[in-house]
Gaussian input, Z-matrix of N, CA and C with variables (Angstrom, degrees):
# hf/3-21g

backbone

0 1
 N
 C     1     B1
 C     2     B2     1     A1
 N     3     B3     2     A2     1     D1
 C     4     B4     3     A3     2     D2
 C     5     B5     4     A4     3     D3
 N     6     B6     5     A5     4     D4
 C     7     B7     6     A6     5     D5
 C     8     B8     7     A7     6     D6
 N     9     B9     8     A8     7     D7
 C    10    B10     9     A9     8     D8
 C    11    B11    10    A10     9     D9
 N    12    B12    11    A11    10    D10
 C    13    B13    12    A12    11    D11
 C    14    B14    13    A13    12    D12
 N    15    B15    14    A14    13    D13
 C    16    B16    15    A15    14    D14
 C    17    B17    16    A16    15    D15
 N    18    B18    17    A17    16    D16
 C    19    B19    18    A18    17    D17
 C    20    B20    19    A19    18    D18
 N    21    B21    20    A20    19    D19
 C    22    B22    21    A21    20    D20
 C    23    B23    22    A22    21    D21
 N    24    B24    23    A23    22    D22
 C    25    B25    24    A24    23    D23
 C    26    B26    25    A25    24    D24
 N    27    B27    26    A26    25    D25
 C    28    B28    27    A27    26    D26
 C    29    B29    28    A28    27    D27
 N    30    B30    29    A29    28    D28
 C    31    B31    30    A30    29    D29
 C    32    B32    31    A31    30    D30
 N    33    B33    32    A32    31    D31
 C    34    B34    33    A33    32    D32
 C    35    B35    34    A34    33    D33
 N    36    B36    35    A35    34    D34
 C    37    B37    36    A36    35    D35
 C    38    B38    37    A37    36    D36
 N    39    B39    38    A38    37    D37
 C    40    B40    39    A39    38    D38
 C    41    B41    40    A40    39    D39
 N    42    B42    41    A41    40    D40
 C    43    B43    42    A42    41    D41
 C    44    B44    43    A43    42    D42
 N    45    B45    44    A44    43    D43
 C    46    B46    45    A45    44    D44
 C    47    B47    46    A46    45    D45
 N    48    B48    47    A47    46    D46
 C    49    B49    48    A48    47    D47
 C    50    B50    49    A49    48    D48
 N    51    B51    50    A50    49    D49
 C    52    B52    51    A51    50    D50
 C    53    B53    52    A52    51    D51
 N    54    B54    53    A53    52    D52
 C    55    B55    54    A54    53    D53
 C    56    B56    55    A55    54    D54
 N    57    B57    56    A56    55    D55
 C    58    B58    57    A57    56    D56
 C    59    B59    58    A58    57    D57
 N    60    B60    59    A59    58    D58
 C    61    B61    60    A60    59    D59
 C    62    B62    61    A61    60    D60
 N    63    B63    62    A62    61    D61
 C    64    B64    63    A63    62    D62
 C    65    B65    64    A64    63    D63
 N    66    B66    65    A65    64    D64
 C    67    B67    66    A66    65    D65
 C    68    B68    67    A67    66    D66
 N    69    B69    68    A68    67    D67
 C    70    B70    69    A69    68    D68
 C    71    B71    70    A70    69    D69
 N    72    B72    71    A71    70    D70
 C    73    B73    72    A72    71    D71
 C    74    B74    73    A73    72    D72
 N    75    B75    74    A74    73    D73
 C    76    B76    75    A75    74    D74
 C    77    B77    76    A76    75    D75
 N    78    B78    77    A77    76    D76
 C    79    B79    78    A78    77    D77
 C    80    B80    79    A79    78    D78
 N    81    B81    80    A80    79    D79
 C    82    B82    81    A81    80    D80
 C    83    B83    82    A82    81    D81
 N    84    B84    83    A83    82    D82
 C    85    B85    84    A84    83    D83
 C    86    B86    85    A85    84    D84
 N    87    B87    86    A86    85    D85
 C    88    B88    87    A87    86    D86
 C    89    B89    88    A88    87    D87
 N    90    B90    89    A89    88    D88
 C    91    B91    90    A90    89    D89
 C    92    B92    91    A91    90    D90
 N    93    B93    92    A92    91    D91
 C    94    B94    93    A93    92    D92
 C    95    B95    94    A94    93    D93
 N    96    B96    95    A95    94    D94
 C    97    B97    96    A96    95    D95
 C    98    B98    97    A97    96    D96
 N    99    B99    98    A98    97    D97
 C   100   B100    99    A99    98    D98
 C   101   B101   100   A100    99    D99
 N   102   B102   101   A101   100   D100
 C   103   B103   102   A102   101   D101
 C   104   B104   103   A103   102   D102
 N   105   B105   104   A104   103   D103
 C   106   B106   105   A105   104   D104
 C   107   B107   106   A106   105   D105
 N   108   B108   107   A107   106   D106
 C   109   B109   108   A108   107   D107
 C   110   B110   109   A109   108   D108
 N   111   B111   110   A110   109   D109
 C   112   B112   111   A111   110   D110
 C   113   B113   112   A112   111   D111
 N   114   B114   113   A113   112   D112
 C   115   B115   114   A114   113   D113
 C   116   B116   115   A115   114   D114
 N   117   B117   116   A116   115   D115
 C   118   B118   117   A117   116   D116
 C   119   B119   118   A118   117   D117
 N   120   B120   119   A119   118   D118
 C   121   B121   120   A120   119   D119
 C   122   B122   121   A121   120   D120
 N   123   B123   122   A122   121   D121
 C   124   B124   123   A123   122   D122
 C   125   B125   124   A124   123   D123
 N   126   B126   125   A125   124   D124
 C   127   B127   126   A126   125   D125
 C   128   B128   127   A127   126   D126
 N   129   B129   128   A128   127   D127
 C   130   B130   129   A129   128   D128
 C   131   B131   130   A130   129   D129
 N   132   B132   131   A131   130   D130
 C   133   B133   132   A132   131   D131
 C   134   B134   133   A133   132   D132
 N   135   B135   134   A134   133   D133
 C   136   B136   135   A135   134   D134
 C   137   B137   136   A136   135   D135
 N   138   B138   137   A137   136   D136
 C   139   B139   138   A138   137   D137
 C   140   B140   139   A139   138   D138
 N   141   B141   140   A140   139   D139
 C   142   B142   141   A141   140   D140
 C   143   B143   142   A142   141   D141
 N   144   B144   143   A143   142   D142
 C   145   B145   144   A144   143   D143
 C   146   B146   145   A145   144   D144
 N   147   B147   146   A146   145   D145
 C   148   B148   147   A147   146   D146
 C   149   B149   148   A148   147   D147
 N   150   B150   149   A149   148   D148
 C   151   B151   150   A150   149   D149
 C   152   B152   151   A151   150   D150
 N   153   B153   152   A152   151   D151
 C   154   B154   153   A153   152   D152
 C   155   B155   154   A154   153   D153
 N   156   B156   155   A155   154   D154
 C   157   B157   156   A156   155   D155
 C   158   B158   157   A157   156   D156
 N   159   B159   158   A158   157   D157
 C   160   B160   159   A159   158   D158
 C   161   B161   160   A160   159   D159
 N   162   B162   161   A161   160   D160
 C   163   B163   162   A162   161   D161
 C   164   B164   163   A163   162   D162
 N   165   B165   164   A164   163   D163
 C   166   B166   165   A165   164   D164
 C   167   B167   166   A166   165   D165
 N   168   B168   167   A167   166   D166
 C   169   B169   168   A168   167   D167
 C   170   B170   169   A169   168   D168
 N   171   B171   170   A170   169   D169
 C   172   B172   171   A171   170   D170
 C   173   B173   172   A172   171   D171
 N   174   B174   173   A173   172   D172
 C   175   B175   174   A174   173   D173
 C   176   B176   175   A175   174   D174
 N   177   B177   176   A176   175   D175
 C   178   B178   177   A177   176   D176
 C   179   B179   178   A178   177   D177
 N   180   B180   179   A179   178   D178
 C   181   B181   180   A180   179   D179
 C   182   B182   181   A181   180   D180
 N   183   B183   182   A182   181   D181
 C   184   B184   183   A183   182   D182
 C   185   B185   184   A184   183   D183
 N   186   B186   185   A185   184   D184
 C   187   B187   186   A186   185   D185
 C   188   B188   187   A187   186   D186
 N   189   B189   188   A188   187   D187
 C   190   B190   189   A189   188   D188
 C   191   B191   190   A190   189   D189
 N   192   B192   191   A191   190   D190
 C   193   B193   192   A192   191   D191
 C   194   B194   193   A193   192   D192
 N   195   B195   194   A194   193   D193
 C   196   B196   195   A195   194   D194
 C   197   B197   196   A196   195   D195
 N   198   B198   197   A197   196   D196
 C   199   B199   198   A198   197   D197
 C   200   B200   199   A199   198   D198
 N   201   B201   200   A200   199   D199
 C   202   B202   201   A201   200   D200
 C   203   B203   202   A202   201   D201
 N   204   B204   203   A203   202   D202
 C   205   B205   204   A204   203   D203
 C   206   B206   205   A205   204   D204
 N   207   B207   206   A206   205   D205
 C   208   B208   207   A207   206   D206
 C   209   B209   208   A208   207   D207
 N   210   B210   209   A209   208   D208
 C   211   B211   210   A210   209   D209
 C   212   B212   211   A211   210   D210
 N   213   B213   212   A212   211   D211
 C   214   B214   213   A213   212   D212
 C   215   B215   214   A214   213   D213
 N   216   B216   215   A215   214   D214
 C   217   B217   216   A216   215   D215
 C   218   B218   217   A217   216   D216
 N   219   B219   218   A218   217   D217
 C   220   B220   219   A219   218   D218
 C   221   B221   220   A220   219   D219
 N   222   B222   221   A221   220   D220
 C   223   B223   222   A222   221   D221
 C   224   B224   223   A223   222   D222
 N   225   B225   224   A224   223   D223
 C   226   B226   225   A225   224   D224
 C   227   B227   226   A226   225   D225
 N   228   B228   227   A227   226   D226
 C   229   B229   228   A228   227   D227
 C   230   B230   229   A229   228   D228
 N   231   B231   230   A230   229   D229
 C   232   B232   231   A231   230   D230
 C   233   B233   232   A232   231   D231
 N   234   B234   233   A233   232   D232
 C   235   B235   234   A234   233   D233
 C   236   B236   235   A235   234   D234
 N   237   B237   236   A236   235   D235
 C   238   B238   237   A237   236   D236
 C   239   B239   238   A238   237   D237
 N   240   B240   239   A239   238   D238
 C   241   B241   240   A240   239   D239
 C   242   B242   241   A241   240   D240
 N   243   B243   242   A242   241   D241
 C   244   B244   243   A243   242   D242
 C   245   B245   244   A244   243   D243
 N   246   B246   245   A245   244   D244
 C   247   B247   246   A246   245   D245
 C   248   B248   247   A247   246   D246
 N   249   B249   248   A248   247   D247
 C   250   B250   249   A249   248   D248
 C   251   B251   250   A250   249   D249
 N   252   B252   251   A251   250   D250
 C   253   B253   252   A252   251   D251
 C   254   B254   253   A253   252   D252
 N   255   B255   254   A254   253   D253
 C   256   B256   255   A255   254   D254
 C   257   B257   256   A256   255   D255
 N   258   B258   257   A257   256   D256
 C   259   B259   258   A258   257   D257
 C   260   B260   259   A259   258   D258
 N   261   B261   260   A260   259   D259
 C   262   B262   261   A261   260   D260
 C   263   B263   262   A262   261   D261
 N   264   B264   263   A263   262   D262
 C   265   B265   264   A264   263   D263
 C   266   B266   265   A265   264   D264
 N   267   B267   266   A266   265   D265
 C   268   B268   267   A267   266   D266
 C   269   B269   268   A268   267   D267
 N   270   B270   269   A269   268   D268
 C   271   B271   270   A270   269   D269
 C   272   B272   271   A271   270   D270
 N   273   B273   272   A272   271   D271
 C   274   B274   273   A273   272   D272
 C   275   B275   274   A274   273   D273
 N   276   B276   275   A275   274   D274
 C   277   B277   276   A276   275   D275
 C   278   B278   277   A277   276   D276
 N   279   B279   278   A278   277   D277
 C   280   B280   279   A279   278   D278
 C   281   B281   280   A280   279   D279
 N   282   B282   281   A281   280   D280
 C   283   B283   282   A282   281   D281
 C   284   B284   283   A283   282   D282
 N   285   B285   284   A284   283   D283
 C   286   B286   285   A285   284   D284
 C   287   B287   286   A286   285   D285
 N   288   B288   287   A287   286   D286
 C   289   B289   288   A288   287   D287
 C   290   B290   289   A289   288   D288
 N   291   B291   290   A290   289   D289
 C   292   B292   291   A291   290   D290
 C   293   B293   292   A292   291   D291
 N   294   B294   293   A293   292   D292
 C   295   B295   294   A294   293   D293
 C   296   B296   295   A295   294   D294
 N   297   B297   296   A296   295   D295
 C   298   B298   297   A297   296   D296
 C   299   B299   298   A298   297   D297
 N   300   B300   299   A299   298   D298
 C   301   B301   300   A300   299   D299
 C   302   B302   301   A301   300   D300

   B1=1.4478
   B2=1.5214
   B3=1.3135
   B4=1.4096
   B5=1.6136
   B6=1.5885
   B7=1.6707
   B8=1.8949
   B9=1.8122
   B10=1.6548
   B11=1.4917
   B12=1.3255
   B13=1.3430
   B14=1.2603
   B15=1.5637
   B16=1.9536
   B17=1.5171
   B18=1.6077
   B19=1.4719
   B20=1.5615
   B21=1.1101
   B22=1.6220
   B23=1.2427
   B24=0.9079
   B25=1.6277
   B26=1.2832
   B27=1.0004
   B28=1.5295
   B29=1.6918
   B30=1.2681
   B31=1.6036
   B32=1.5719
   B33=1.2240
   B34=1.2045
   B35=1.6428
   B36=1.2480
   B37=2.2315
   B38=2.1161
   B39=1.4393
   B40=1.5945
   B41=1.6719
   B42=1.3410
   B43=1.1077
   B44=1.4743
   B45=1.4600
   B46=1.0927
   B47=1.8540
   B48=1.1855
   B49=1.5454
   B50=1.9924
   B51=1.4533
   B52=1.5346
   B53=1.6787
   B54=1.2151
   B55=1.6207
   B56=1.4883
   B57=1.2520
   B58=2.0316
   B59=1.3710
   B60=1.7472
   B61=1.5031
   B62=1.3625
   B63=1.2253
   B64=1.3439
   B65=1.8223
   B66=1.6423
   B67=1.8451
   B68=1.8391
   B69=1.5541
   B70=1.1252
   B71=1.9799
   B72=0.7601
   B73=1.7254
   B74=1.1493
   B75=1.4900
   B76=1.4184
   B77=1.3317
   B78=1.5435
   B79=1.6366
   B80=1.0524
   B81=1.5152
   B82=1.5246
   B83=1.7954
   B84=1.2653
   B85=1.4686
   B86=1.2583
   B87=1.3603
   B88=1.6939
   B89=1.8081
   B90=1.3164
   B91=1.5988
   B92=1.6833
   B93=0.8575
   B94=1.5052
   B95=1.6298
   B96=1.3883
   B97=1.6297
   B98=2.0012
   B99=1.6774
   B100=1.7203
   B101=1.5566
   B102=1.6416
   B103=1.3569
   B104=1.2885
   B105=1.3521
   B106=1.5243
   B107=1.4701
   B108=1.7482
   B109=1.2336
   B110=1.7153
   B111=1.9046
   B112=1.1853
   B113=1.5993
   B114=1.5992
   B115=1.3062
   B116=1.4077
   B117=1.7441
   B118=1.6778
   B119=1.0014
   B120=1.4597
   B121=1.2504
   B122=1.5661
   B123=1.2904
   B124=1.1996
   B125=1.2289
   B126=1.6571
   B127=1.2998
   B128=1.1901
   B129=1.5652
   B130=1.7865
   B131=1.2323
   B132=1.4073
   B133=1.5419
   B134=1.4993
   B135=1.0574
   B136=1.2834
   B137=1.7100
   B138=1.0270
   B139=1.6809
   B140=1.7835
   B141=1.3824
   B142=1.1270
   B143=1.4347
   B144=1.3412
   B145=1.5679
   B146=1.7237
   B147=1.5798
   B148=1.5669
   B149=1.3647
   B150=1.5235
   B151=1.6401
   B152=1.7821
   B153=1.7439
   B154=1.1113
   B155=1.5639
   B156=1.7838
   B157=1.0257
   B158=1.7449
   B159=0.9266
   B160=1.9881
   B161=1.7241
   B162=1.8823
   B163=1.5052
   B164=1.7305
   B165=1.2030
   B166=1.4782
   B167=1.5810
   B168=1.7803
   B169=1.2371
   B170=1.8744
   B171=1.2755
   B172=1.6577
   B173=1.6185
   B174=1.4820
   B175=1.2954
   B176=1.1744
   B177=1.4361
   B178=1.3637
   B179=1.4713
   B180=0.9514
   B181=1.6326
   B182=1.9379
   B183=1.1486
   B184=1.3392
   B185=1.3912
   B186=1.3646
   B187=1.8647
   B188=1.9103
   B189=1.5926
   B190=1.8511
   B191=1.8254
   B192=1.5004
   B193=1.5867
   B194=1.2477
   B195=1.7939
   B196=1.3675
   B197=2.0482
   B198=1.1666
   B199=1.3537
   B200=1.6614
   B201=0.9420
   B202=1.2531
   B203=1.9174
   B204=1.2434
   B205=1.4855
   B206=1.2422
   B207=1.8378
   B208=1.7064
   B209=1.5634
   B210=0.9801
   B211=1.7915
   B212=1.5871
   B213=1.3963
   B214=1.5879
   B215=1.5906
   B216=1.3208
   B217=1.3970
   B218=2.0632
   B219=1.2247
   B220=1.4074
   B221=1.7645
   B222=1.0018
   B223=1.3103
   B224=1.2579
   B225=1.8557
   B226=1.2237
   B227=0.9748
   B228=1.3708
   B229=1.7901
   B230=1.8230
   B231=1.5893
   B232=1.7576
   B233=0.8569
   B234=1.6269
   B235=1.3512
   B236=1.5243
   B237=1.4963
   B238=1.6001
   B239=1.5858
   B240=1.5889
   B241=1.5244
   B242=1.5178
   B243=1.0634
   B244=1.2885
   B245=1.8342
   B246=1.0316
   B247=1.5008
   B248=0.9745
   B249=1.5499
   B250=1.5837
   B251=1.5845
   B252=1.0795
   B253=1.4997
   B254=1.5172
   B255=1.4104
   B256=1.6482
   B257=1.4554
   B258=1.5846
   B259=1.7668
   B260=1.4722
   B261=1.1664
   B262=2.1003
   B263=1.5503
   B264=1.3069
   B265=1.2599
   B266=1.8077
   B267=1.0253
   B268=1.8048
   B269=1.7254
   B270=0.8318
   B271=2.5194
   B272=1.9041
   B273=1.7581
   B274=1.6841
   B275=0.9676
   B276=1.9363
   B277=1.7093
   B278=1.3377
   B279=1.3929
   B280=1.8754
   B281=0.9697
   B282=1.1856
   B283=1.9609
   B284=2.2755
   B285=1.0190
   B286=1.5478
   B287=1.3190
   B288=1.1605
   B289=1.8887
   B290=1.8089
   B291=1.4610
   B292=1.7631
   B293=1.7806
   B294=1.4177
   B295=1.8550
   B296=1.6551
   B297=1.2469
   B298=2.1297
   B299=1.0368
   B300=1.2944
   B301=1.8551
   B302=1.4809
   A1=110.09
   A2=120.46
   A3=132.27
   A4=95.06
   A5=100.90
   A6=106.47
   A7=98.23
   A8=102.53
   A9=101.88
   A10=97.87
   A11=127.98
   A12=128.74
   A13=145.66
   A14=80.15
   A15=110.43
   A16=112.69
   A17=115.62
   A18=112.31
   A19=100.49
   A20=136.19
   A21=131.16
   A22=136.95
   A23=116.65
   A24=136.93
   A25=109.07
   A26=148.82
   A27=148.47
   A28=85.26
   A29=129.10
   A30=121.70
   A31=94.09
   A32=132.22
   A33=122.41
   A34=127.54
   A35=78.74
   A36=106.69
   A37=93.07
   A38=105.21
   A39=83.04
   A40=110.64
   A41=133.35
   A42=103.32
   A43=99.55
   A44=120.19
   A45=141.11
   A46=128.68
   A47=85.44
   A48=93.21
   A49=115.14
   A50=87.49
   A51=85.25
   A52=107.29
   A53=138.72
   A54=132.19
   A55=100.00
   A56=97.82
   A57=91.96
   A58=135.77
   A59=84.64
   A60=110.21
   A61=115.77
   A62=106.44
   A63=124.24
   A64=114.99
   A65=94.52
   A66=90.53
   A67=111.70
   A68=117.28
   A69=141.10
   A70=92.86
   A71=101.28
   A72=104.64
   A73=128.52
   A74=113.69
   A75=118.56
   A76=88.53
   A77=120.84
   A78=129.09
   A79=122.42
   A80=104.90
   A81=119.70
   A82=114.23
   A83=97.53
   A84=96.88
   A85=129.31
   A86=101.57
   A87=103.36
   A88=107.81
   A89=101.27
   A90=103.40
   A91=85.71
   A92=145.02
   A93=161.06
   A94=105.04
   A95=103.12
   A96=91.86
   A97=80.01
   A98=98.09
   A99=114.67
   A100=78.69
   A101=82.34
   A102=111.52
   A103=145.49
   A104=134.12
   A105=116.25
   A106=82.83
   A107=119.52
   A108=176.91
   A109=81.43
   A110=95.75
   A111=121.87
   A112=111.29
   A113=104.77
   A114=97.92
   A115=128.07
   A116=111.88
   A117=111.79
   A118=123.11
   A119=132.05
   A120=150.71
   A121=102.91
   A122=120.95
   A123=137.92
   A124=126.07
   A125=111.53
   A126=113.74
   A127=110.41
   A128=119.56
   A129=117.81
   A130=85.79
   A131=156.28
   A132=136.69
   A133=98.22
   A134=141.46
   A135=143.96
   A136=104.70
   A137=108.12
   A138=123.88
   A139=98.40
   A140=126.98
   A141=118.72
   A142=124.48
   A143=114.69
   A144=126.25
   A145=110.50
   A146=107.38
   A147=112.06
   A148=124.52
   A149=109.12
   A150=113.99
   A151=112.20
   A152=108.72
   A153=101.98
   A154=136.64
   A155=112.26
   A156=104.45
   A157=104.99
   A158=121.65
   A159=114.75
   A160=96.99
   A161=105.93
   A162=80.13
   A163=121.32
   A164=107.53
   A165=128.69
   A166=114.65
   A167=82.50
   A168=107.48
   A169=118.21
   A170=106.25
   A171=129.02
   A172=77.92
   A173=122.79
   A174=120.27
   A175=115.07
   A176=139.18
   A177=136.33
   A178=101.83
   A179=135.14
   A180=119.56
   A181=97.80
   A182=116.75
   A183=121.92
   A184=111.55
   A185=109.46
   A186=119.85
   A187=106.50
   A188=82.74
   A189=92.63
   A190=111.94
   A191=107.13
   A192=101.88
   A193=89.54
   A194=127.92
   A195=119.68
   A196=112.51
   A197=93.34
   A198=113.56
   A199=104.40
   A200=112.87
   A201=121.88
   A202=116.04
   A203=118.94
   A204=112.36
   A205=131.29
   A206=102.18
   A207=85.16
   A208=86.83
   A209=111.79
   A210=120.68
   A211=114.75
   A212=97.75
   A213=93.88
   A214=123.53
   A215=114.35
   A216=127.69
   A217=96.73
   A218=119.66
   A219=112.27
   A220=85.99
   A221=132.96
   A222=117.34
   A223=115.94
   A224=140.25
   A225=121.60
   A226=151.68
   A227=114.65
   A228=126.54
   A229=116.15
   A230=81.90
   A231=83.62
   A232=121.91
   A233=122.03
   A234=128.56
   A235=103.77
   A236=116.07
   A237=89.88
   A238=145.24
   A239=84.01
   A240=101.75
   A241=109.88
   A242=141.30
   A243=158.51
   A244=87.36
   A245=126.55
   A246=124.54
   A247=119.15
   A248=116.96
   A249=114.46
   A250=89.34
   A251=139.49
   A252=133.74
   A253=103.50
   A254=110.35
   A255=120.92
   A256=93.24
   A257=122.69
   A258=113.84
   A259=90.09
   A260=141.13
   A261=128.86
   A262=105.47
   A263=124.09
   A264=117.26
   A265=90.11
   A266=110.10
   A267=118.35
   A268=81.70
   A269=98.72
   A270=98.95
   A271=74.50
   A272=103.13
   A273=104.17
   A274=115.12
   A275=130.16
   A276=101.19
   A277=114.39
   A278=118.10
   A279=99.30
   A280=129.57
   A281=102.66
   A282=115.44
   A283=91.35
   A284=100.70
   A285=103.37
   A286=112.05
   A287=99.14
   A288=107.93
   A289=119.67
   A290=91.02
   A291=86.59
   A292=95.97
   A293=90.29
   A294=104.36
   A295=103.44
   A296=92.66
   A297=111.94
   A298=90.16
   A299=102.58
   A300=113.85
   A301=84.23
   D1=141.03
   D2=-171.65
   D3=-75.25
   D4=-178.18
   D5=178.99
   D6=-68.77
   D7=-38.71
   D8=-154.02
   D9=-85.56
   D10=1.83
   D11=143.26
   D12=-35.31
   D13=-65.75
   D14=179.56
   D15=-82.93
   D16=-22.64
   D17=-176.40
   D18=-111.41
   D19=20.39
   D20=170.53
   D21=-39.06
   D22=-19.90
   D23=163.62
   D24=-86.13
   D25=-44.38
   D26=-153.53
   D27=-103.91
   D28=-38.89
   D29=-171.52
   D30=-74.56
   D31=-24.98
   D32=-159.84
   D33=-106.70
   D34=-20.49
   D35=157.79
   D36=-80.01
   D37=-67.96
   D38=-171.01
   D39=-60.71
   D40=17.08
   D41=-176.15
   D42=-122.28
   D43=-3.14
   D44=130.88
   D45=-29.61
   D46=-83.94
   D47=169.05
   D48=-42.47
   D49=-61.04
   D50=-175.50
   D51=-62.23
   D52=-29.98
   D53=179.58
   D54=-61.94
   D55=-65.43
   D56=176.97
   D57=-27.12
   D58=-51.44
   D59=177.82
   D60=-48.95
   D61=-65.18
   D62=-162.16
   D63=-69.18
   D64=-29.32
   D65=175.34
   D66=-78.37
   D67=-11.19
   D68=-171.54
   D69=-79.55
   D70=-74.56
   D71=168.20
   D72=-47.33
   D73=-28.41
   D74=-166.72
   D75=-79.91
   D76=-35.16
   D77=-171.05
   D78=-61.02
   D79=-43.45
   D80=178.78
   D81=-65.25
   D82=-35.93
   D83=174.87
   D84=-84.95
   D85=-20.61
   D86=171.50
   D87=-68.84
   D88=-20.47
   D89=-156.86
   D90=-92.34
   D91=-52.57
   D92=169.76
   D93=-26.41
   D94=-76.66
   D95=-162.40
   D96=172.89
   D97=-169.02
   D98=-145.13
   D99=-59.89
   D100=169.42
   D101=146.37
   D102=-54.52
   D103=115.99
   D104=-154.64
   D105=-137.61
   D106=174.02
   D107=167.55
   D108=-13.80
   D109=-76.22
   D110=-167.49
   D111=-30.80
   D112=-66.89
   D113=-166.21
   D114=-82.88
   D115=4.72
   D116=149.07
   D117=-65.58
   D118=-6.47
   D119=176.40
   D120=-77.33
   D121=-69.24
   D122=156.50
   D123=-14.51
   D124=-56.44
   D125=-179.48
   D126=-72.92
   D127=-35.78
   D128=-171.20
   D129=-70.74
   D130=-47.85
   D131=-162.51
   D132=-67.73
   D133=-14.33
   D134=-170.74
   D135=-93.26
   D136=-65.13
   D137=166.20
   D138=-42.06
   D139=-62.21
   D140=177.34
   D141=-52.27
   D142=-48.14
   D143=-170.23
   D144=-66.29
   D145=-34.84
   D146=163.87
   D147=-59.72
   D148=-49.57
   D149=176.40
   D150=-53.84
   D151=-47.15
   D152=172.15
   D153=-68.32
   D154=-15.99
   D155=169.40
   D156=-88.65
   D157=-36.56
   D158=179.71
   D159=-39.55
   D160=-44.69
   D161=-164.02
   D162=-80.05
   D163=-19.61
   D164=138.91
   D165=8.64
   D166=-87.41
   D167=-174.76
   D168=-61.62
   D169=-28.00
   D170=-169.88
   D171=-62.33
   D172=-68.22
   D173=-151.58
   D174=-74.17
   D175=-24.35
   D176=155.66
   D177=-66.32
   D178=-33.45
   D179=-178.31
   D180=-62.83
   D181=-58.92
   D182=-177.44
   D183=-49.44
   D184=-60.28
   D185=173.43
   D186=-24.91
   D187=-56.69
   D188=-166.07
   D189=-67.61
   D190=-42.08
   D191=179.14
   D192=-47.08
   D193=-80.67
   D194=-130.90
   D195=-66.60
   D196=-4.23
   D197=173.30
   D198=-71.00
   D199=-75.06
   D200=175.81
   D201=-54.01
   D202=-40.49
   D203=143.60
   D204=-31.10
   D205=-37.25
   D206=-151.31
   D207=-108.22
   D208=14.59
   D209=164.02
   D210=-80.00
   D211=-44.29
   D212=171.36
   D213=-81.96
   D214=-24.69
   D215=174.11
   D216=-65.07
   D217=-31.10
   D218=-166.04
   D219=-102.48
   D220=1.98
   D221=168.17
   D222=-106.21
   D223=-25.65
   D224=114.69
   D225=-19.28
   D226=-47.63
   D227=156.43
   D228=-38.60
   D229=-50.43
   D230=-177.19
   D231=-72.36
   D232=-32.65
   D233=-166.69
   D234=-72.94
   D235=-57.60
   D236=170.27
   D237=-107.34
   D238=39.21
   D239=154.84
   D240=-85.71
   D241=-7.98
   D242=-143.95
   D243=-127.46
   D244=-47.21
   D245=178.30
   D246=-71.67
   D247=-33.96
   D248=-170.75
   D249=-88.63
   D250=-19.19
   D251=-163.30
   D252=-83.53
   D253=-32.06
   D254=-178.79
   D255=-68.68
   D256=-46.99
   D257=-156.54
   D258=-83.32
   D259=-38.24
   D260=164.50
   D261=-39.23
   D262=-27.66
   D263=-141.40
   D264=-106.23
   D265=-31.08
   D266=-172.19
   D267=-86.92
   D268=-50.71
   D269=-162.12
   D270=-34.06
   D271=-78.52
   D272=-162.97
   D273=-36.56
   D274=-51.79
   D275=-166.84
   D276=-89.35
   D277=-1.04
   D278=151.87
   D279=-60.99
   D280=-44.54
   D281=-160.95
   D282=-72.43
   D283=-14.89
   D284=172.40
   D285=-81.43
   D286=-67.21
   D287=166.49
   D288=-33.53
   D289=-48.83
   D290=-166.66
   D291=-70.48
   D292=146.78
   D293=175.55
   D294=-57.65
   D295=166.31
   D296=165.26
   D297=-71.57
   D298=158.90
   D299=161.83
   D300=-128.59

């Protein structure tokens, strides 16, 4: 697992915080007076904090398929573990059934 793996929650609250943040500022400054320096700054933290939550989101979408894969891979599993246990189970009551010789 990568770092943005293992810390996904904490990347995804700070990237949270900072989107909020930053449309909160962008507000204040529009309401304030011109455009300055500052709030192109602003917007790329904003532009940044979106990319990081989409990819966020990319990786819980991914997290959940292979989740859901490995549900069906373990429900195949069962199913013919469950088959071969039926064909042990028929082999025995023939081989019971058929007479001694």
């Amino acid at each position: 697992m990568s770092f943005f793996d293992r810390n996904i929650d904490a990347i995804e609250r700070a990237a949270h915080i900072v989107f909020w943040g930053s449309l909160a500022i962008i507000a204040a400054i529009y309401f304030t007076g011109p455009v300055n320096v500052f709030a192109f700054v602003v917007v790329a933290f904003l532009c940044v904090a979106k990319l990081v939550l989409n990819e966020v989101a990319a990786t819980r979408a991914r997290w959940d398929q292979e989740a859901a894969e490995r549900g069906v891979q373990w429900h195949e599993r069962l199913r013919a573990n469950r088959e071969i246990e039926l064909r042990r189970r028929l082999r025995r009551l023939e081989q019971q059934k058929r007479p001694d010789r």
